[in-house]
N, C-alpha and C positions, 0 to 999 in steps of 0.2 A: 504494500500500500504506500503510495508518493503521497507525505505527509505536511502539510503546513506546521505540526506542531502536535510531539507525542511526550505524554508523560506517564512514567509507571512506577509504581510504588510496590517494595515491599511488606506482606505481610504476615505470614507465618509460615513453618515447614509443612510441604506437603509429604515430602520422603523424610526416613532417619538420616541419609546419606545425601542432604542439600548443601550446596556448596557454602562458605561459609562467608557474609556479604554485611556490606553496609546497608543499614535500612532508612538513609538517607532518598528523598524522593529524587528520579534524574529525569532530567528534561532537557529534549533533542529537539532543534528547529530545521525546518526543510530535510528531512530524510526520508530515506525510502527501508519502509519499515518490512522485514523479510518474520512472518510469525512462519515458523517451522515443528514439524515431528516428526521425528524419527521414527520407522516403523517395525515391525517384528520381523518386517522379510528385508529388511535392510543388514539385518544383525553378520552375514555372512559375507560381506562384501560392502563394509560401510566408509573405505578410502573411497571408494568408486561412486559412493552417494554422494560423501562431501563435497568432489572435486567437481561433480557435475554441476551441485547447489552451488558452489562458486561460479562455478562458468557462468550460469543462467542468472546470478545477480548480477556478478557483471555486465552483461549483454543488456540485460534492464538497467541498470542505472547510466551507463552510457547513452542508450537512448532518448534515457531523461535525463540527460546531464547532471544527475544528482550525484552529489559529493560525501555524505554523510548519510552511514549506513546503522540502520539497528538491528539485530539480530535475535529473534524473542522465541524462545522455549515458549510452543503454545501444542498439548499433547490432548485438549480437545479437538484439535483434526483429525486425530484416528479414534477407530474403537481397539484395536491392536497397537499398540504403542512396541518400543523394542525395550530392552531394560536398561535400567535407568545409566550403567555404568557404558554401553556401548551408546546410549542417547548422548552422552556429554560430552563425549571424545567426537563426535560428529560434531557439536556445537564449538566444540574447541576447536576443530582443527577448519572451519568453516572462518571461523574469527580470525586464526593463526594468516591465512591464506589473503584473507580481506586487509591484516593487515600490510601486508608486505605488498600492496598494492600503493605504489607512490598518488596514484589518481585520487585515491580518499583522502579527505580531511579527518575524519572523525568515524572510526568505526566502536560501534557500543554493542556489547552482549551480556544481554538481560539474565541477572543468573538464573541456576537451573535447580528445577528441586523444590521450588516456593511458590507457592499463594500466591498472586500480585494483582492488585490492582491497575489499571490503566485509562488514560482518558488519549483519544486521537481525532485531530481535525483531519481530514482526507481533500485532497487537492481535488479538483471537479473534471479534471480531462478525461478523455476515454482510456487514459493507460496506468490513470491513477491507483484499479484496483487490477490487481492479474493474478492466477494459481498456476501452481506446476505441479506436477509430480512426478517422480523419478521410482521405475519400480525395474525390481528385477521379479525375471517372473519365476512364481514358486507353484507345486502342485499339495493338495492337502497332506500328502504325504509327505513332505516333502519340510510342512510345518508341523509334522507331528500330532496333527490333527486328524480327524476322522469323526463328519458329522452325519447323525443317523437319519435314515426315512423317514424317523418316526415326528422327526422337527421339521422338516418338511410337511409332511402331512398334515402335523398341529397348525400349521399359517394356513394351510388351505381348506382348514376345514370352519365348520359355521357353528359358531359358540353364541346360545342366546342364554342373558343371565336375567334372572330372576331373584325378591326379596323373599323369604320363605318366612311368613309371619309367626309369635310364638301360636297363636292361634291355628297352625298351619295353611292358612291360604297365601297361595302365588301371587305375586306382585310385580311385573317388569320393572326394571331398577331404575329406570329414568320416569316412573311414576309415585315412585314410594318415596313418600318423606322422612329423612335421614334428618338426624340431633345435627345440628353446626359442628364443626369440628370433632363431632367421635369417631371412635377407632374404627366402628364401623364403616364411614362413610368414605375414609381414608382407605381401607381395605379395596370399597370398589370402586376407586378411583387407582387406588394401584393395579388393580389387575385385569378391569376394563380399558386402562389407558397405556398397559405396558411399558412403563419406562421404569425399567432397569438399572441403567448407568446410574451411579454414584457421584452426585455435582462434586461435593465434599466430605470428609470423613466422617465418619458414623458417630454417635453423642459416644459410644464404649467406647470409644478409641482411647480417650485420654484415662477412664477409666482401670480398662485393662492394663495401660501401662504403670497408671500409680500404682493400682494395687499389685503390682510385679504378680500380675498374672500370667499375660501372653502377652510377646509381641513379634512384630513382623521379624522375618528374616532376609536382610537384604541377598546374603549369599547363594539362595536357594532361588526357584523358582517363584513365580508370584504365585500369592493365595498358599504357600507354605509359611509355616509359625513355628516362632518359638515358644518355648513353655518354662516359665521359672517354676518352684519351687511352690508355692500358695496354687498357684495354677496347675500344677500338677497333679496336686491331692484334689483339687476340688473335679476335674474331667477324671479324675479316678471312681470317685466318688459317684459320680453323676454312671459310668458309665458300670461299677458295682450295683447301682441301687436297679440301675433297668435291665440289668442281668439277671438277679434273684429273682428280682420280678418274673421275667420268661418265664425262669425255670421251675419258681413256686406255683406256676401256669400250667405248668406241664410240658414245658418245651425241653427239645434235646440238644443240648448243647455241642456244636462241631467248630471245626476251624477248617477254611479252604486258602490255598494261593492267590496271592495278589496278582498274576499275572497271567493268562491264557493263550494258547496259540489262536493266531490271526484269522488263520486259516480254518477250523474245527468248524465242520457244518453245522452245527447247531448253534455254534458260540457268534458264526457269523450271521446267522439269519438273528437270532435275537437281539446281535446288536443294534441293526436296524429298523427294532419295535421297541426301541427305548430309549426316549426323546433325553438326550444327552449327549455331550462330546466326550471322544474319547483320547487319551495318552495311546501311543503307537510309540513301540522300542524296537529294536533291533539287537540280533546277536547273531552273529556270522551272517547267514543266508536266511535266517527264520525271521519272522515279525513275529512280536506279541501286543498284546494290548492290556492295560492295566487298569485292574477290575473299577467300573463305577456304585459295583453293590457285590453283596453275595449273593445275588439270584443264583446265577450258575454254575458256582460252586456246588450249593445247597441242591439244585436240579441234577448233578451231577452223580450226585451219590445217592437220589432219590430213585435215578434211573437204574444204578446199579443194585437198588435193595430190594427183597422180597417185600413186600406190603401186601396185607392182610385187609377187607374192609373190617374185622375187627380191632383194628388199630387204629380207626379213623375216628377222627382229625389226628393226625400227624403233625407234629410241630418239629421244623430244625429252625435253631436259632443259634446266630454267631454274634459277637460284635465284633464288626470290621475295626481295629483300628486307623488301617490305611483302604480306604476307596478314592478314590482319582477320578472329576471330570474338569475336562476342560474347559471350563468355565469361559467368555470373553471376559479380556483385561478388564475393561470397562463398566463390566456388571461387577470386578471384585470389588468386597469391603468390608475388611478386617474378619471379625466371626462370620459375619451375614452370610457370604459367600465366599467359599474356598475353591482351591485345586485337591487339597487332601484334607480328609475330614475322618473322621470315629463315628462308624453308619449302625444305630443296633437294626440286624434287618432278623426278619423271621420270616419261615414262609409255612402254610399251613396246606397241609392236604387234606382236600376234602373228598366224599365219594357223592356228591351231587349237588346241586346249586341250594334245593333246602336247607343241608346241611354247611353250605359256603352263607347260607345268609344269619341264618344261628352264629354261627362262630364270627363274623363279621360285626354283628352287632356285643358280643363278647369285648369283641379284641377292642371296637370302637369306646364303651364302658371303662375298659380299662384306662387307657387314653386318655378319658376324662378326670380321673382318677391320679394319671399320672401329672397331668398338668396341674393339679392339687398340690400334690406334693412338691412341684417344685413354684408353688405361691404365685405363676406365671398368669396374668389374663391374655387371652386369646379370643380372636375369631374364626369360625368357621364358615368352611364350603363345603357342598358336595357338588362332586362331576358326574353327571349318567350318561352313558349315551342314551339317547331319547326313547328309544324304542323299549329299553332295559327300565326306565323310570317309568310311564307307560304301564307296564306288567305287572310292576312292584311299588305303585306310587303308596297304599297303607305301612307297610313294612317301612318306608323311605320315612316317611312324615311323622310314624311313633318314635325312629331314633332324634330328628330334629324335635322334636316336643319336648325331651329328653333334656335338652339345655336351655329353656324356658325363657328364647330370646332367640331375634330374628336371624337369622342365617342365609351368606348365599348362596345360590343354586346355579350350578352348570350344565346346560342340557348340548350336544353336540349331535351334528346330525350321522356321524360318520363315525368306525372306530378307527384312528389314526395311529394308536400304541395296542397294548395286549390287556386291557382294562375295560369290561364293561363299566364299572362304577370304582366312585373313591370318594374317601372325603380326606380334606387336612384340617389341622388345626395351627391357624399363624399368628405370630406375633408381631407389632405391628409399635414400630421406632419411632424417634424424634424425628425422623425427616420424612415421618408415613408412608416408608417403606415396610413393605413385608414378607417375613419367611414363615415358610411349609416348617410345621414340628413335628406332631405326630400324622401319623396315614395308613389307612388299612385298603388296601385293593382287592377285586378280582377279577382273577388271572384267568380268563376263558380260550386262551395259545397253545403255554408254553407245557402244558404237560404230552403233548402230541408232538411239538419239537423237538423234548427233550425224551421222548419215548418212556414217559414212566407212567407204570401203570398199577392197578391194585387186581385181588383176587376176590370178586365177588362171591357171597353167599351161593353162588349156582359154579363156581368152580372153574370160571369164567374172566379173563384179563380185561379189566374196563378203564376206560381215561378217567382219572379227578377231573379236580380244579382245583385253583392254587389261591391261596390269600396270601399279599405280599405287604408285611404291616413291620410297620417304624413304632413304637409306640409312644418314644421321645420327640425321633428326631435325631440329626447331627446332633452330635454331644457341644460341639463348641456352640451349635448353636441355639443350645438352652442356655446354655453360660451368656451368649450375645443379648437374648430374652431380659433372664434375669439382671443385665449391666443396663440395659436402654431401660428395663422401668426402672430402672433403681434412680436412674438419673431425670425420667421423669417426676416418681416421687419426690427427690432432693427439690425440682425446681417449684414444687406446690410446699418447697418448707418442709419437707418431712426427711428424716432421719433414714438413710440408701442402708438396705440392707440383706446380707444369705439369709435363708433357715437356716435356725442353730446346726443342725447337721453336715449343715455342705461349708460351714465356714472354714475356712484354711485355718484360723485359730481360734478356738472357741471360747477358754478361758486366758485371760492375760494374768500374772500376778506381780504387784507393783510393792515393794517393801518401801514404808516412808524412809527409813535409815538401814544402812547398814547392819544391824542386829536384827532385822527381820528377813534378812535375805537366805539363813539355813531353811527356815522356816515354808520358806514361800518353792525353794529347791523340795524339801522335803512334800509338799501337797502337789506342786507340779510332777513330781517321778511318782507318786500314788495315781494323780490324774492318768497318766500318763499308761501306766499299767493295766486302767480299766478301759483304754479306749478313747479316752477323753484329749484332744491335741489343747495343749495345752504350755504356753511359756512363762519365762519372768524375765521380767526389764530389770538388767542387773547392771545398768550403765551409770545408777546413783544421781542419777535429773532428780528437781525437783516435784512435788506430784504434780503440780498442775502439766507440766509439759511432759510426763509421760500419760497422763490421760487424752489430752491432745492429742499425742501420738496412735495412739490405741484407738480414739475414736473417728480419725485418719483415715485408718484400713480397717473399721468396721468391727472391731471385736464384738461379739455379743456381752462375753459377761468381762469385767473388770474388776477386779478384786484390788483396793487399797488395802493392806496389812500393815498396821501399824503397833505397838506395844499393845492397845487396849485390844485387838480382834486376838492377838496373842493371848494374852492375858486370858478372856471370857470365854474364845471359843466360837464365839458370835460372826457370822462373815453375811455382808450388805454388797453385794456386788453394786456397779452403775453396770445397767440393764442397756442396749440397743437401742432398744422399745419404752424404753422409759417405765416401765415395772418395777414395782417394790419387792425385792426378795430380801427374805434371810434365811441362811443356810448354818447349821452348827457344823463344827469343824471335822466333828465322827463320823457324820451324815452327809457330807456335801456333794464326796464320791458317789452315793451312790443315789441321792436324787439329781444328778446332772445326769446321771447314764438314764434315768426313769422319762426326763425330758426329750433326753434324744431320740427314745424308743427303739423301735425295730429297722433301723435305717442305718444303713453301713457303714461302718467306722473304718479309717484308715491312721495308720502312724504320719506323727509330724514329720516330713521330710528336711530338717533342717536341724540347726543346733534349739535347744529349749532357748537358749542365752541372747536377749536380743545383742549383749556387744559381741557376739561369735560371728555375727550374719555380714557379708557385704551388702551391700547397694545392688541392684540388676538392673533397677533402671531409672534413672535420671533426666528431667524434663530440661536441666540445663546443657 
């Protein structure tokens, strides 16, 4: 853009890894302003980009005899950006080049990695504004990519949505009057209007990073995380309690490989009824591709077992650690959306659609159940294909009753994946964006793709049908859930908080002096024995700024121990939530374990001693 007059201001880090800059506002007269991005198929041959973006500057600004150049990182031009460390080295060596050019007066490049502000006057000629783009040409394989039928099929297929009233009647959604600003109303406006992309970073972000939960990792690929210490126990935690859960369900717990051949006729037709991208490796002469669930795994060994119909319903249940889809760059953001996530999948075999709707509304109950437990509010949808809604509209309407508030409904006139019906349940951010948690489907495909079959009563090999149910969700992204309300909560004034169970430290113990610190050692290794994570600030602050600290990152209970709670016996924690307790000293062990209940406990991953611990991560 040939500019009368451009100014751009910095304002905060968009990466960990922004370059390090004056936040001084700068302001260029008469330049021809070059906004640029670098892009993912650039990464293999990026001298060859730069050199050309020079040429073609030059070539313009000659023409316009302009003298002074700016040069601006702007990586809303793609929805594939290339990463961050080969984007810079373009932008560098693009500035290096401009400047060794005696013709320029003034060459400026806007740093890279930040927020910025900008205001631009644009000169009125016809050459004022111009694009290029410089591509080398890549094939999907080629980026590692491989995108399924099934996403194809979803755009071209006819999605009409409806309000589902608690009262149960149908309502077209651009007829039904929604609260002003509720989650609801945000819901179908996110997923009636499909936008995706991530303007800014998500309200958790800074979150996660104070509380040295998770944070990104520059080294790795994008939508891959790191995991400190607090963050660790708690995705432990999350990802124990919807384990037991399964299994106290009746489910049977397996473990399959993260990675399949490319090639396996089964693995290839299903992965084009399931609308996601996939990672594509290489090892000598073979492709694989790296699982985006455990379906077929799970199908796998389903196909190989004898089943009985008196075994039925059939549950295998995994928790994937590692599943992999390729998400676009664009849509990642932070929890919300990953490349690698911890997927609890289960898949249920049934012996007829009766019996798939029974267990369906089971696994659905549960679901509800579970989103209880982790204190999460949600909205929900269900999807049918029309014909399947239709058939089973009673059945469909007793489960929406169920949540005694209005829900919406997706009817589709075509089946475009391997799912007559589904419902999720999402949670729904400060920037009214929203993610799928839980989900239970059925699977009317894959039991014929996958050739498994059961022995009916007559002695006889007959197809199931499959339920294919999440009953969390991604594990980070309940963790994502619970950081966005917590932060909405803080901005209504209220106090951001875990359930006592999933907090990374539950009790804190604070000696006012030095002679209460055996003491506070001696109740924390007792906690600590039944279960209970629990530390002491043994750094000798005084109390007011170790309470401060503690109520920082969230501690639920806070024990001050002074002479007199020594003395008596007597312990008054500060509560979270603002609750009065007292606990005698004989007793405290074992009504804190009666609080937590039947909810999985894990060991503190760390020293008890807060002066043992480094820093992991710092805002400066």
């Amino acid at each position: 853009m040939h500019s009368d007059d451009f100014e751009y201001e910095v304002k905060k880090k968009a990466i960990k890894a922004a370059e390090e800059v004056s936040k001084e506002p700068v302001h260029v007269k008469d330049a021809l302003v070059a906004m640029m991005a670098v892009e993912k198929t650039d990464e293999g041959n990026f001298e060859s980009v730069a050199n050309r973006t020079v040429d073609e500057i030059i070539k313009v600004a000659e023409e316009l005899k302009a003298t002074n150049i700016v040069c601006y990182p702007w990586v809303h031009l793609t929805s594939k950006p290339a990463r961050p460390d080969v984007a810079l080295k373009v932008m560098r060596e693009v500035e290096a080049r401009l400047n060794s050019m005696k013709q320029f007066k003034l060459v400026v490049r806007a740093p890279f990695g930040w927020y910025k502000g900008f205001t631009i006057k644009v000169k009125g000629h016809p050459l004022s504004e111009l694009s290029r783009e410089f591509t080398i040409e890549t094939t999907a394989e080629d980026d590692n990519e491989i995108v399924s039928a099934a996403l194809i099929a979803e755009d071209e297929t006819k999605h009409d949505f409806f309000v589902v009233s608690k009262d149960g009647d149908l309502i077209p959604f651009n007829e039904f009057k929604f609260e002003p600003k509720s989650n609801f109303k945000k819901f179908f406006e996110y997923e009636t209007q499909k936008r995706r992309a991530a303007e800014e970073p998500p309200t958790h972000v800074e979150l996660m990073q104070r509380l040295e939960l998770v944070d990104y990792e520059e080294a790795s690929d994008a939508g891959n995380m790191r995991w400190y210490p607090n963050g660790w126990v708690v995705k432990r935690l999350l990802e124990d309690h919807v384990t037991n859960t399964m299994i106290d369900h009746g489910a049977y717990a397996v473990e399959t490989p993260i990675m399949y051949d490319f090639n396996h006729p089964a693995l290839a037709s299903y992965m084009n009824r399931f609308p996601a991208r996939q990672y594509v490796l290489s090892s000598g002469s073979d492709r694989f591709f790296l699982r985006f669930a455990a379906c077929f795994g799970q199908f796998l060994i389903a196909s190989d077992a004898t089943i009985s119909y008196r075994q039925l319903p059939l549950k295998l249940f995994e928790m994937t650690h590692y599943s992999f889809r390729r998400e676009q760059r664009g849509e990642l953001a932070a929890l919300r959306r990953l490349r690698t996530f911890s997927m609890p999948d289960q898949h249920t075999i049934v012996a007829d659609m009766d019996m798939a709707k029974e267990e369906f509304k089971k696994q659905y109950e549960l679901c509800v159940q579970m989103m209880a437990d982790f204190e999460l509010d949600y909205e929900a949808v269900f999807r049918f294909q029309r014909d399947f809604f239709e058939e089973n509209k009673e059945w469909i309407l007793s489960m929406i009753k169920l949540l005694d508030r209005p829900v919406m409904l997706e009817l589709f006139d075509k089946r475009y994946a391997y799912f007559v019906c589904k419902f999720e349940f999402n949670v729904i951010d400060g920037q009214g964006k929203a993610a799928a948690l839980s989900t239970v489907q059925i699977d009317v495909e894959n039991a014929q793709r996958f050739n498994i079959k059961y022995i009916g009563d007559d002695g006889q090999k007959h197809d199931p049908y499959i339920l294919h149910a999440s009953v969390s969700g991604a594990i980070e992204r309940v963790l994502y859930g619970i950081l966005e309300q917590a932060a909405m909560k803080a901005k209504r004034g209220q106090k951001p908080s875990f359930p006592l169970w999933l907090a990374p430290v539950q009790v804190r113990l604070c000696p006012v002096t030095e002679s209460q610190l055996d003491y506070c050692i001696k109740l924390a290794e007792e906690m600590t024995k039944a279960g209970i994570r629990a530390d002491v600030d043994d750094r000798g602050e005084r109390v007011g700024k170790m309470i401060r600290e503690a109520e920082r990152v969230w501690i639920p209970l806070i024990f001050i121990i002074g002479n007199e709670e020594v003395k008596t016996g007597i312990l008054k924690p500060r509560t979270r939530d603002g609750s009065k307790l007292t606990f005698k000293r004989d007793t405290v062990v074992q009504e804190l374990k009666e609080r937590i209940g039947d909810y999985p406990t894990r060991k503190l991953p760390m020293s008890i001693f807060l002066s043992k611990r480094p820093i992991f991560f710092s805002a400066n």
